[in-house]
C-alpha positions in Angstrom: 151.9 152.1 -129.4 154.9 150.0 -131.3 154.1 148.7 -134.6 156.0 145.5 -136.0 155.8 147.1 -139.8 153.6 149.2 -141.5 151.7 147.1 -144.7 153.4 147.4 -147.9 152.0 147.6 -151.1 152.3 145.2 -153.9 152.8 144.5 -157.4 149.6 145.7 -158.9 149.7 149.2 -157.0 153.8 149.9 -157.7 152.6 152.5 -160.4 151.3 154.8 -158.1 154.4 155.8 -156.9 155.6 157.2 -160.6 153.8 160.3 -159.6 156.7 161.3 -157.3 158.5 164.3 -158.1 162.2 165.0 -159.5 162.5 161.0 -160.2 161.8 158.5 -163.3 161.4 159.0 -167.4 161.7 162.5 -168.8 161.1 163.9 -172.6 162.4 166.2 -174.2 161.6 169.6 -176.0 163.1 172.2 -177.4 162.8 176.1 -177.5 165.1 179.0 -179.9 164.8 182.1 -178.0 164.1 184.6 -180.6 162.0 183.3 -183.0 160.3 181.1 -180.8 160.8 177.9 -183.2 160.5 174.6 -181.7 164.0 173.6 -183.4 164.3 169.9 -184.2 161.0 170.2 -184.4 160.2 172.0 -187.1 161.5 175.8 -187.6 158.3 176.7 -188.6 156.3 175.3 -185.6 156.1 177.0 -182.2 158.2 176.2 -179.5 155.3 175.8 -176.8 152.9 173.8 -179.8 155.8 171.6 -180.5 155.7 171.1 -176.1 152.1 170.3 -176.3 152.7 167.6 -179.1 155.3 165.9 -177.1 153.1 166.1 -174.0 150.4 164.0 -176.2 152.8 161.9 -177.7 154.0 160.7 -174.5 150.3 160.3 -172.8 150.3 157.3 -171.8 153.8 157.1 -169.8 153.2 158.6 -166.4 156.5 161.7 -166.3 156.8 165.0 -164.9 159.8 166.2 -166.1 160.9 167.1 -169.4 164.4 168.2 -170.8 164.1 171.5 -172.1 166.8 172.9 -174.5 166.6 176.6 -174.4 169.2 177.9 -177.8 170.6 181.0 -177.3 171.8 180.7 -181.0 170.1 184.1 -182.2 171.7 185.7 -179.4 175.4 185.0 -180.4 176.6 188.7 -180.8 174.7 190.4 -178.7 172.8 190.5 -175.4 169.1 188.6 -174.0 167.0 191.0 -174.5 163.4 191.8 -172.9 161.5 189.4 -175.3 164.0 186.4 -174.9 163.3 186.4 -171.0 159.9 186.5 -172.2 159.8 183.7 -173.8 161.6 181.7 -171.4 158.9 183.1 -168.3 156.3 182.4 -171.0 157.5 178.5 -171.3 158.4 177.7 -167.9 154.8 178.8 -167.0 153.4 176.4 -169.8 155.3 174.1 -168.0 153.9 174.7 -164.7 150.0 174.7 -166.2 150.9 171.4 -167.8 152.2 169.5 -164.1 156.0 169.5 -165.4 159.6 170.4 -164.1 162.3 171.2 -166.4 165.7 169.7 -166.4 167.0 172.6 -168.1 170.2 173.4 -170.8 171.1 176.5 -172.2 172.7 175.8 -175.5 173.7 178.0 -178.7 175.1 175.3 -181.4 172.1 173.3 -182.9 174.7 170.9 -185.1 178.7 170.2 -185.2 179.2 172.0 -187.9 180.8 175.1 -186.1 178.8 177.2 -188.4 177.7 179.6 -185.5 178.9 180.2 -181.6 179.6 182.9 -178.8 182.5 184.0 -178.0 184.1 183.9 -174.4 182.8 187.8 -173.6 179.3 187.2 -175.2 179.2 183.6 -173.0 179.5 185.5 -169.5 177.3 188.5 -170.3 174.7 185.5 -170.9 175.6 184.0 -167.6 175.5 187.0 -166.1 172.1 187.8 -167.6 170.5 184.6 -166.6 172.1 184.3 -162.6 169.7 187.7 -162.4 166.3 186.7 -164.3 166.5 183.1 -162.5 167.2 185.4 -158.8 164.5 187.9 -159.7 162.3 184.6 -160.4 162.7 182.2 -157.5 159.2 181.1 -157.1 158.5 180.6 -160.5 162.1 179.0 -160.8 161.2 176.8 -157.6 158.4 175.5 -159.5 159.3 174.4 -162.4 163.0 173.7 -162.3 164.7 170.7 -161.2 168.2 171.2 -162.2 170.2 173.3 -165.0 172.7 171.4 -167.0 175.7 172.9 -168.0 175.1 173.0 -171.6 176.4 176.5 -173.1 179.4 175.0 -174.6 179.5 173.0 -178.2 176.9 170.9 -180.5 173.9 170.8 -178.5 175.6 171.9 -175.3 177.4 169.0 -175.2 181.2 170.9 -174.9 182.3 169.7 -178.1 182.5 170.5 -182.0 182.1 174.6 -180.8 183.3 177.1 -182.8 185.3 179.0 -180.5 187.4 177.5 -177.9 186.5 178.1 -174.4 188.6 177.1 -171.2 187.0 174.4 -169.9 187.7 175.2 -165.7 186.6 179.2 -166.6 183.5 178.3 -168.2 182.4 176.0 -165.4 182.7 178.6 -163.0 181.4 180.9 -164.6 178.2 178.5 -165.2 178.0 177.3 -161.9 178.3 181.3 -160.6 175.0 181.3 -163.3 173.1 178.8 -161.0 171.4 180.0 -157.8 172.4 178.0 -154.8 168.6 176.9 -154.6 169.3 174.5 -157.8 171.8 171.9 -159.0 174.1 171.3 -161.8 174.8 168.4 -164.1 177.8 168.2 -166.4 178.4 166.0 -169.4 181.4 164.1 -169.0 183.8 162.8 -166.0 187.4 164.8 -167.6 185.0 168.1 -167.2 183.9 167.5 -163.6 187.2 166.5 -162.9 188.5 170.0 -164.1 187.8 171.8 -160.3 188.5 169.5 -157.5 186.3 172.0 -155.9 183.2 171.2 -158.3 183.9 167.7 -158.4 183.6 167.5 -154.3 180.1 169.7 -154.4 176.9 167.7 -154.1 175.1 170.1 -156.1 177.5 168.9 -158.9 175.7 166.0 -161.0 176.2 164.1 -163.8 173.9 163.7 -167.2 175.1 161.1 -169.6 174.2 161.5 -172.7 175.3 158.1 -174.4 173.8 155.5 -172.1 174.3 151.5 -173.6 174.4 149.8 -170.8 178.5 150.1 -170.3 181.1 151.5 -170.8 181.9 153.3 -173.7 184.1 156.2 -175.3 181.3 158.7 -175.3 179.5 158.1 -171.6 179.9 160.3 -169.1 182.0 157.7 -167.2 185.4 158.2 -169.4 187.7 155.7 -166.7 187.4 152.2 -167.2 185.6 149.9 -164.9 187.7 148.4 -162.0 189.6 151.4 -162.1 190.0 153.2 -158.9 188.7 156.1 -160.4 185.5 154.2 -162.1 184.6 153.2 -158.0 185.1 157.0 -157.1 182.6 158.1 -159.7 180.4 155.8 -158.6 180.5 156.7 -155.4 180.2 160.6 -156.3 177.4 159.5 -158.2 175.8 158.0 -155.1 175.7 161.9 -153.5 174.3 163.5 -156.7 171.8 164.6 -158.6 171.7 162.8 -162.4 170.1 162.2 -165.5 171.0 159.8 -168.5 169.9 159.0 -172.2 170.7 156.8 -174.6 171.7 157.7 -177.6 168.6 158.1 -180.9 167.2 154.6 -182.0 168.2 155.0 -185.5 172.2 155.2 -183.8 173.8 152.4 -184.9 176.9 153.5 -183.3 177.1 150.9 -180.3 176.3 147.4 -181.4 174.1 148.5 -184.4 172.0 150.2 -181.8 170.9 146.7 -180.1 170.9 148.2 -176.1 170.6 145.4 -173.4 167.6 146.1 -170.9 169.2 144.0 -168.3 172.7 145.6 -169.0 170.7 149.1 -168.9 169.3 148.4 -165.2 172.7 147.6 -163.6 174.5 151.2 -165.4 171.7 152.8 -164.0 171.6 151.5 -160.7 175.6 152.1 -160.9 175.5 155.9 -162.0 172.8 156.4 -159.2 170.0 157.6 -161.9 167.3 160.2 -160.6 166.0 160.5 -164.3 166.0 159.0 -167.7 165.3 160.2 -171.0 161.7 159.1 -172.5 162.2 160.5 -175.9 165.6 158.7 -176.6 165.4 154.9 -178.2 162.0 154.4 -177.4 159.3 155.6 -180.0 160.6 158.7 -181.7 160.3 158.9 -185.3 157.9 155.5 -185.7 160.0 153.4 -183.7 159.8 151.1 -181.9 163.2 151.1 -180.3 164.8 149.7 -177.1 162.6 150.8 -174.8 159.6 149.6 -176.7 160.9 146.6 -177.2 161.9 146.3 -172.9 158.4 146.3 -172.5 158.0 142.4 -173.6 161.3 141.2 -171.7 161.0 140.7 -168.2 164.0 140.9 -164.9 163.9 138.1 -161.9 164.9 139.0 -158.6 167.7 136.6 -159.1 169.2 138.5 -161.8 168.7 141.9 -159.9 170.3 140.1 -156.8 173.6 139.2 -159.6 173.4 142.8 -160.2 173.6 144.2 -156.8 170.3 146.1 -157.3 168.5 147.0 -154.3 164.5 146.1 -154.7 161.2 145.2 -152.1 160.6 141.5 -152.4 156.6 142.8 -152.5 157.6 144.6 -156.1 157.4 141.2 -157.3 154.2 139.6 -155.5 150.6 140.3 -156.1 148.0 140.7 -152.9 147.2 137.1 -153.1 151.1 135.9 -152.7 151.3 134.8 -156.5 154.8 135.6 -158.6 154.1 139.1 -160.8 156.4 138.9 -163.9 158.1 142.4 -164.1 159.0 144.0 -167.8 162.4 145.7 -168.3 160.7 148.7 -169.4 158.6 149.3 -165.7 161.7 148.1 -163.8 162.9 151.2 -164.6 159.7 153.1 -164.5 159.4 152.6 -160.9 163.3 152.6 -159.7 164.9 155.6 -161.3 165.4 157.7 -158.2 164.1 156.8 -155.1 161.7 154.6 -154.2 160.8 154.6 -150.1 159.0 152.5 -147.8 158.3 153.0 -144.1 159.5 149.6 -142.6 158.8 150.7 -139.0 157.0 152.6 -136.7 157.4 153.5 -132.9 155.3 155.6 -130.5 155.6 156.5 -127.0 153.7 158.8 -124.9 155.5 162.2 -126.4 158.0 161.1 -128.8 158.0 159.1 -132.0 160.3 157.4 -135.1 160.0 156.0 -138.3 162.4 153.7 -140.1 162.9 154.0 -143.9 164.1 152.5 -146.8 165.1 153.1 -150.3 164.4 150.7 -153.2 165.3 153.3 -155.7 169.0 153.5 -157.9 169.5 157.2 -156.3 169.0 159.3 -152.7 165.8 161.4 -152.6 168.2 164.7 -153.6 165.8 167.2 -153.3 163.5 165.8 -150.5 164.8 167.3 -147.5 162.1 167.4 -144.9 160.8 165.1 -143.2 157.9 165.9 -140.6 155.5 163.8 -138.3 152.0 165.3 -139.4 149.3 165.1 -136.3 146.1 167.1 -135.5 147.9 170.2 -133.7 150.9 170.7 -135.9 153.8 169.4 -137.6 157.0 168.0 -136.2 160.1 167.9 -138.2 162.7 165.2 -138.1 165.8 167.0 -136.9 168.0 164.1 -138.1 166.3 163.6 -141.2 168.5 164.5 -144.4 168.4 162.7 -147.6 171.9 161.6 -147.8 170.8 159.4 -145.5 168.4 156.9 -147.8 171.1 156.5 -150.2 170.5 153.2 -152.4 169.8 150.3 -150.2 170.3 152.2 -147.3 167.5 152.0 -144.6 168.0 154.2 -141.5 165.3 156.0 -139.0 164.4 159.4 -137.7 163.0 160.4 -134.7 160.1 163.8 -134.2 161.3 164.8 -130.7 158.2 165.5 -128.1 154.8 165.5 -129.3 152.2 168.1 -128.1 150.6 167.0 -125.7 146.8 164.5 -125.9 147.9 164.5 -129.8 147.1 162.5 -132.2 149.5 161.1 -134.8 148.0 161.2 -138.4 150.5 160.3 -140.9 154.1 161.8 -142.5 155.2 163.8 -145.0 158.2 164.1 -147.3 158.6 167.5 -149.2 161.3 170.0 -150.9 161.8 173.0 -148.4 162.0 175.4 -151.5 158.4 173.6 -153.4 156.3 172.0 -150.1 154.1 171.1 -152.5 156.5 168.4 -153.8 156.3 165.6 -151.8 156.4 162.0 -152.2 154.3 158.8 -151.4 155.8 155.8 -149.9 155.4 152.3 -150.6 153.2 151.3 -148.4 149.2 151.1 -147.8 148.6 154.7 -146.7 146.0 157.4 -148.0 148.0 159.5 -150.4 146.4 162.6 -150.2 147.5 166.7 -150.1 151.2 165.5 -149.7 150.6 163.7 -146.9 150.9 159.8 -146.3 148.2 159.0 -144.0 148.0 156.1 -141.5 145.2 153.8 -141.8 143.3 153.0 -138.2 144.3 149.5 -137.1 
């Protein structure tokens, strides 16, 4: 059996696909080991209440991940103790319960002040202390953790305005040492992964900019100027990686008295390769509306994607019927942060098989990294399959190898070796169902 193309959906059915994992909008929450406040949200309002307010804030936006900022600021001159992993085990479960994945940041300074901070010793033991819990804690870990941010270091983790100095090259390997080789790392600016020509060649190293407007400026992540050498080999790092942005609060007025372009805001994150975005920053915090709100009444053309150099299925834009569906902004985004894959092509012979793929999306399918045929005896895994290979725009195919014999081919599946039960729907008119994309009969 050779098909020409497998059906594609359209415009109306594009949201299904936000349910994918480790891609698209994020909030944020916050946690003080210790007393168990919820921080910026309210000292005297628990950590995991203050999650389940943001969780119903943020109802009607399909998400599941959510930036959690674990402060180790109570913990400054002396060791994690039993009832600080506790708490963290405690949360992480809430998480699970709830359907979310944490892109995670240990932190101890909660404002610039340089009122409180660890010193260098009190740093490592911490480290130290955390590489175990999160080895003793893989499956829990597995579950619920997406990526671990540098963090440690400065206001909010963001490695400046700290108290003490810390060496910037030590600290990062003593934080990447922290993460297990089952998870990722993001760091804040481009000088810091610059520091280790060793980090800044791993693809476990991301990126998570924490001052996205759209372009460049002084407090991005990307600190070279554009049509610099250097600007094109961050963005082609980027392409490899793993990373998260957000804009700065709505109430900033720091960038163009905090008016943020949408269109300008689609090409930097098509550029810096974007798995996830920030929910909670410039959209409806603290009554709003902001940016984001706003993105959701201004609408992108293909044309202007095309002047952009952003990849996108001409079927994103056109309803079952053939008619022109006007996209917002605000769902542009919703539904291309990451990946976004479509099975152009399918082939069968008598005992082998191969599918050809493409990706819509600004990034790679990072942590999707088997791909498997799924018939009625068994499954067959794509030995050729890795996701490096569905960068942005890239389409490419794989191929299963021999078939078992009199089988019969039901559909394919995309998952993360370390969660199976992360796995991700294409774009096209299959059954979605138990991880599986299921072939319709002709």
């Amino acid at each position: 059996m050779n098909s020409n193309g497998f059906c594609p959906i359209y415009a109306e059915e594009y949201s299904a696909l936000r349910t994918n994992p480790d891609r698209g909008f994020r909030m944020e929450v916050y946690m003080m080991l210790g007393s168990h406040h919820a921080v910026f949200g309210g000292e005297d309002k628990d950590a995991l209440d203050y999650l389940r307010e943001q969780r119903e804030l943020y109802r009607d936006d399909v998400f599941h991940l959510a930036q959690v900022y674990v402060y180790l600021t109570e913990y400054c001159g002396r060791e994690l103790d039993e009832k600080a992993f506790g708490q963290l085990e405690e949360y992480l479960t809430e998480l699970k319960n709830m359907g979310l994945r944490a892109v995670l940041r240990f932190a101890y300074e909660t404002e610039m002040d340089r009122k409180e901070g660890p010193k260098n010793n009190m740093l490592i033991k911490h480290t130290k202390q955390i590489k175990q819990w999160l080895g003793e804690h893989r499956e829990l870990v597995s579950e619920t953790v997406a990526v671990i941010q540098a963090g440690m270091v400065g206001a909010w983790g963001e490695w400046h305005s700290s108290k003490h100095r810390h060496n910037p090259k030590k600290t990062l390997k003593v934080i990447f040492d922290m993460v297990p080789d089952y998870l990722t790392l993001q760091v804040r600016t481009e000088s810091l992964v610059r520091k280790d020509n060793a980090l800044f060649k791993n693809k476990r190293v991301g990126h998570h900019d924490d001052f996205l407007v759209g372009e460049f400026f002084k407090w991005s992540y990307m600190e070279s100027k554009p049509d610099s050498d250097k600007y094109k080999e961050l963005t082609e790092r980027a392409a490899h990686t793993y990373n998260d942005g957000e804009m700065p609060w709505g109430r900033d007025s720091t960038y163009n008295k905090g008016y943020i372009h949408g269109e300008k805001m689609i090409f930097m994150c098509n550029e810096q390769s974007l798995s996830t975005l920030s929910l909670t920053h410039n959209y409806k915090e603290a009554g709003g509306p902001y940016n984001m709100e706003r993105w959701r009444g201004e609408y992108i053309t293909p044309a202007e994607l095309d002047e952009m150099g952003c990849s996108y299925n001409p079927n994103y834009f056109r309803d079952r019927d053939g008619n022109e569906f006007v996209r917002s902004t605000f769902d542009f985004l919703a539904d291309h942060l990451g990946y976004q894959l479509c099975a152009e092509d399918f082939s069968l012979t008598e005992n082998s098989a191969a599918v050809t793929l493409k990706n819509y999306g600004f990034a790679l399918p990072y942590h999707l990294d088997t791909l498997t045929l799924v018939t009625d005896k068994g499954e067959i895994k794509a030995e050729n399959y890795s996701p490096e290979k569905l960068l942005s725009g890239t389409e490419n195919s794989f191929t299963f190898g021999t078939l078992p014999e009199s089988s019969k081919v039901l559909g394919i599946k995309l998952c993360e070796s370390r969660c199976p039960a992360l796995c991700a729907a294409f774009a096209n008119d299959f059954d979605f169902k138990d991880g599986i994309n299921y072939f319709k009969a002709e």
